[in-house]
N, C-alpha and C positions, 0 to 999 in steps of 0.2 A: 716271469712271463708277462708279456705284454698285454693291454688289453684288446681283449676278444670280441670281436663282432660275432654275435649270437643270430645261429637261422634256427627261431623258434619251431620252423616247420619241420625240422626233423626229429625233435622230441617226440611231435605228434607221431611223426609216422613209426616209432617205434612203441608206439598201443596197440601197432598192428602186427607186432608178431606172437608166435604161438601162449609169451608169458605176458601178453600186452592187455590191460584191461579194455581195450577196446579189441580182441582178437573173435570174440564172441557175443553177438548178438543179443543181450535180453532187455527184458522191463525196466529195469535200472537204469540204462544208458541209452534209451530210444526218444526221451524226451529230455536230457539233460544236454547233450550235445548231438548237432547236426554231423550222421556222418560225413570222415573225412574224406575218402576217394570215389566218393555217390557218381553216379553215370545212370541214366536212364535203360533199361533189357525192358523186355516184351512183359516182366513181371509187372511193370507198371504200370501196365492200361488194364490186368488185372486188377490191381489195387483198386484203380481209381474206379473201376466198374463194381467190385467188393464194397468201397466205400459208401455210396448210395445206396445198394441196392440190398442191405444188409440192415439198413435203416429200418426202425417201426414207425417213421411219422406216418402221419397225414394217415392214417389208418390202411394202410397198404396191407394186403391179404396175403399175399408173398414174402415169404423171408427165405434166404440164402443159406447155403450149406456150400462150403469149400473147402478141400481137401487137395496142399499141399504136401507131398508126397516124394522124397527126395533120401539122400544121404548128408551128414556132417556136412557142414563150411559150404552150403552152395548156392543159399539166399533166402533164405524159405523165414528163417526167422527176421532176418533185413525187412523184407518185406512185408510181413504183421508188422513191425515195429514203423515203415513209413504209414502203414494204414491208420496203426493208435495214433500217430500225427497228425492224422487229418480228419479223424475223429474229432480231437481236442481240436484243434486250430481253425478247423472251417466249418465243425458242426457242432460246437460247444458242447461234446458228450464227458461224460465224467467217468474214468476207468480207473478199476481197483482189485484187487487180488479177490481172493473166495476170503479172508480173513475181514474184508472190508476196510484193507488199509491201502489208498492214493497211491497209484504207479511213482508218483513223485517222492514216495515218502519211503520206497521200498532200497533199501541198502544194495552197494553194488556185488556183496556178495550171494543175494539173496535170489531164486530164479522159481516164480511160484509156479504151478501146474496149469495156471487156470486165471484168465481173468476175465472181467466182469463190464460188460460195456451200459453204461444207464445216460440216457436222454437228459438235458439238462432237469434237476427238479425231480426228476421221476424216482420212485424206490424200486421196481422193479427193472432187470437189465432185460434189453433188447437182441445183446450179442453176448456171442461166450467166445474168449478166444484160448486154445490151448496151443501156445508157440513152440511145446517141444513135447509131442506123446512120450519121451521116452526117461523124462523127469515125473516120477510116481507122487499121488498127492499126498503118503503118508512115508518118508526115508524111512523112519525107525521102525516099523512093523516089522515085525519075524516073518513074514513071507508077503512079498511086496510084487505085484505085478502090474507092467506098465499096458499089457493088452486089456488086463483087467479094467481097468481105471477109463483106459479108452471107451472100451465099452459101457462102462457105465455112463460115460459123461454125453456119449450118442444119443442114449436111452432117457439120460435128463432132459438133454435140449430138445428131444423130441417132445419129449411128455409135456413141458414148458413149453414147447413151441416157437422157440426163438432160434435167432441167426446163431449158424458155429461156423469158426474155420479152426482149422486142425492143420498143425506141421508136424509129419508124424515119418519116421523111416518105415521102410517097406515090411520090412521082419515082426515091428509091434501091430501093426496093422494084420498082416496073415494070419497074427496068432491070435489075433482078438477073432477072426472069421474063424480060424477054427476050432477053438473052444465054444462059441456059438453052435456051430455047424451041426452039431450032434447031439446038443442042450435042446431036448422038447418044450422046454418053457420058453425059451426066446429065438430060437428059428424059426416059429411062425409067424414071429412080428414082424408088423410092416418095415417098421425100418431098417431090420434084417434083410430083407428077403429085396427092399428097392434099393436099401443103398449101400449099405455095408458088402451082400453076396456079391451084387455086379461089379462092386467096386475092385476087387479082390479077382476075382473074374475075369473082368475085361478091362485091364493094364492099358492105359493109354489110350484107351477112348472113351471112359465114362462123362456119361452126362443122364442127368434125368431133370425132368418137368412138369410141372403142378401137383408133384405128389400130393394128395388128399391127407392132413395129420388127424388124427381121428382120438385125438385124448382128449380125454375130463378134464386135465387140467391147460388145458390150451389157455394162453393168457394174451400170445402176442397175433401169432402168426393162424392164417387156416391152412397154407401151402406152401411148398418149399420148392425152390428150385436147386437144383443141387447139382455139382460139376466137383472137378478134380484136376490138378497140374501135377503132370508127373515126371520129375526133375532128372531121376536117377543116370539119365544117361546123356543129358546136357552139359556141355562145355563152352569155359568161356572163350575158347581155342577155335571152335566151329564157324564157319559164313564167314571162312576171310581172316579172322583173329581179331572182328570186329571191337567187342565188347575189351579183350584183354586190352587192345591195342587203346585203344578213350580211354581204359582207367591209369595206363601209364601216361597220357599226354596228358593230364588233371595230373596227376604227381612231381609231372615238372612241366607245370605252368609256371611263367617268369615271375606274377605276381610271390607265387613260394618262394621262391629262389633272388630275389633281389637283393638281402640284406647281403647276401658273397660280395656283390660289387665291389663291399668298401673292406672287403676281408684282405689283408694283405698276405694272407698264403694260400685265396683261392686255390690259385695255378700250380700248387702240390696236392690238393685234397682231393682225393678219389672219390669223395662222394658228388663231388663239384665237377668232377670229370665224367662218373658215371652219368649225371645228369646231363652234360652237356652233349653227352651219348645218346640218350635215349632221347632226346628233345629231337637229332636228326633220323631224317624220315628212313635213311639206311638204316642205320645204325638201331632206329626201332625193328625194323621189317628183320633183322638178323638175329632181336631176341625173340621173338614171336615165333620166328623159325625153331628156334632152337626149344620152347615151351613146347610147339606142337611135335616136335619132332620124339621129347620127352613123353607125351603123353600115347604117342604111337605106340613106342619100345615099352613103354609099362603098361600098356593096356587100363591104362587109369585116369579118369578124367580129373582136367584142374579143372578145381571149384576154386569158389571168391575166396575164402578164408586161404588156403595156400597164394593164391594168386597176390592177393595184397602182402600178406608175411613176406614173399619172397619179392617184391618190390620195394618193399621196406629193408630188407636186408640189401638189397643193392645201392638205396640212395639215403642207408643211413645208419650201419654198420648191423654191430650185434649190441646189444644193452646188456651183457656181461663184459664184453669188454673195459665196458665204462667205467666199474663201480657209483662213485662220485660224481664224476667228469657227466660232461654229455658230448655227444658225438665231435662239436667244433673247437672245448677243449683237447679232448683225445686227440685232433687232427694237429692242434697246436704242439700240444706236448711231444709227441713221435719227430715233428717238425723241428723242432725244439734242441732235440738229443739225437737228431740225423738217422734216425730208424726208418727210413724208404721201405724196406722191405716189408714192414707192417703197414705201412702206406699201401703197398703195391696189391697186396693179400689180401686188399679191398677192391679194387677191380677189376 
């Protein structure tokens, strides 16, 4: 076999399928590598409003409560994880699990409950972020609840008084309200009764403001403002095919795609062709079509985590097929041995 002009960028994009370590959002890979197919959504003037306003400087008497609110794959964790970014990068804070070990330090198969945002210097944190209610802070326990666990960690950052945001699916949330609901000792509590009841309640419009925090142990905050983004039935399909439609023109941007130039079997490689598909502006407008048309007929909204997988599988096979190889061997080899038809079964 000849040698091979190697497109590095398709390695990458195959992190993004469902066995891909980049297919899923946590602490381990939000400050090790900038995501790959990032596009700006509306999530982000959240962030960047989160970012600030979540803050304990300058002795500010408001702190923040945000309650991401969603299903699997559909941004909720992306999003905490650009915020610990700009945490770190443009306010020098320092973030680390509840064991008090450095996000940086945290292995990639490791996904904590809970972590811990602290001001440069300071011992006490400021923010609490939990990126997935439905990851329990103790696996091994004989009876493990994730409503549970919710609710207590409500109840801490109340009592402490500091900022939380919460990414939590809809189901761990109800059930923390309704184990509550009927519990005399904590359905009269404030933070019952203003944020958790109406949040639970009123779906889609929750907001509240200056709540009064009335604990002994208040260390950061005297008031919280508190709001909720409720993801459940967003798609990236919706206003156009806006959002789908940006994350596949960043996937074959020519910058990725240059090193084919000097491949001498571009012009059989189906990944090279799918690309050169989707870069026109038809030829996008017909897969777009065909996602939306998909999520009509299933009554199922695509989220980011399918939406990249299967972008990835168009412009840069399957990572079983490969074993060894990567994708621009494998296109060689089939080339190689005149198997078109494994060729073809790619696009």
């Amino acid at each position: 076999m000849q040698d091979i002009v190697q497109n590095p960028f398709l390695l990458e994009l195959l992190r993004l399928q469902q066995d891909g370590n980049q297919a899923i959002s946590a602490p381990a890979n939000w400050t090790r590598t900038k995501p790959l197919l990032e596009v700006d959504t509306e999530l982000d003037n959240i962030v960047r409003s989160l970012t600030t306003k979540c803050l304990g400087k300058e002795k500010k008497e408001c702190g923040r409560w945000h309650f991401f609110i969603g299903s699997p794959g559909n941004g909720k964790s992306a999003a905490v994880g650009k915020m610990v970014r700009k945490l770190i990068e443009e306010h020098d804070c320092n973030v680390a699990d509840d064991n008090n070990n450095d996000i940086d330090e945290l292995s990639n198969d490791i996904v904590p409950y809970s972590l811990n945002v602290f001001e440069s210097g300071k011992r006490f944190s400021f923010l609490r972020i939990v990126q997935d209610a439905s990851v329990v802070k103790k696996p091994y326990e004989v009876d493990v609840d994730p409503a549970k666990d919710l609710a207590d960690t409500i109840e801490d950052a109340w009592n402490r008084s500091i900022s939380l945001v919460v990414c939590t699916n809809r189901g761990v949330l109800e059930k923390a309200y309704r184990d509550i609901h009927t519990n005399t000792t904590h359905n009269q509590k404030t933070w019952y009764k203003a944020i958790l009841k109406p949040l639970v309640e009123r779906p889609g419009e929750f907001q509240a403001e200056n709540i009064d925090i009335n604990s002994p142990e208040r260390t950061v905050f005297s008031k919280l403002d508190v709001c909720a983004t409720f993801l459940d039935s967003r798609s990236l399909m919706l206003g156009g095919c806006d959002i789908f439609d940006r994350i596949i023109q960043k996937a074959v941007a020519d910058e990725s795609w240059s090193s084919c130039k000097e491949c001498s079997h571009s012009d059989l490689c189906p990944f090279k062709a799918n690309r050169d598909w989707l870069a026109d502006a038809t030829g996008r407008e017909a897969v777009c079509k065909i996602f939306l048309r998909a999520e009509v007929f299933s009554s199922q909204v695509l989220v980011f985590r399918e939406a990249l997988a299967a972008i990835s599988f168009i412009l840069a096979g399957c990572a079983r097929d490969y074993s060894v190889l990567s994708p621009c061997e494998w296109v060689h080899e089939l080339i190689d041995k005149g198997d078109l038809f494994a060729l073809l079964s790619r696009r």
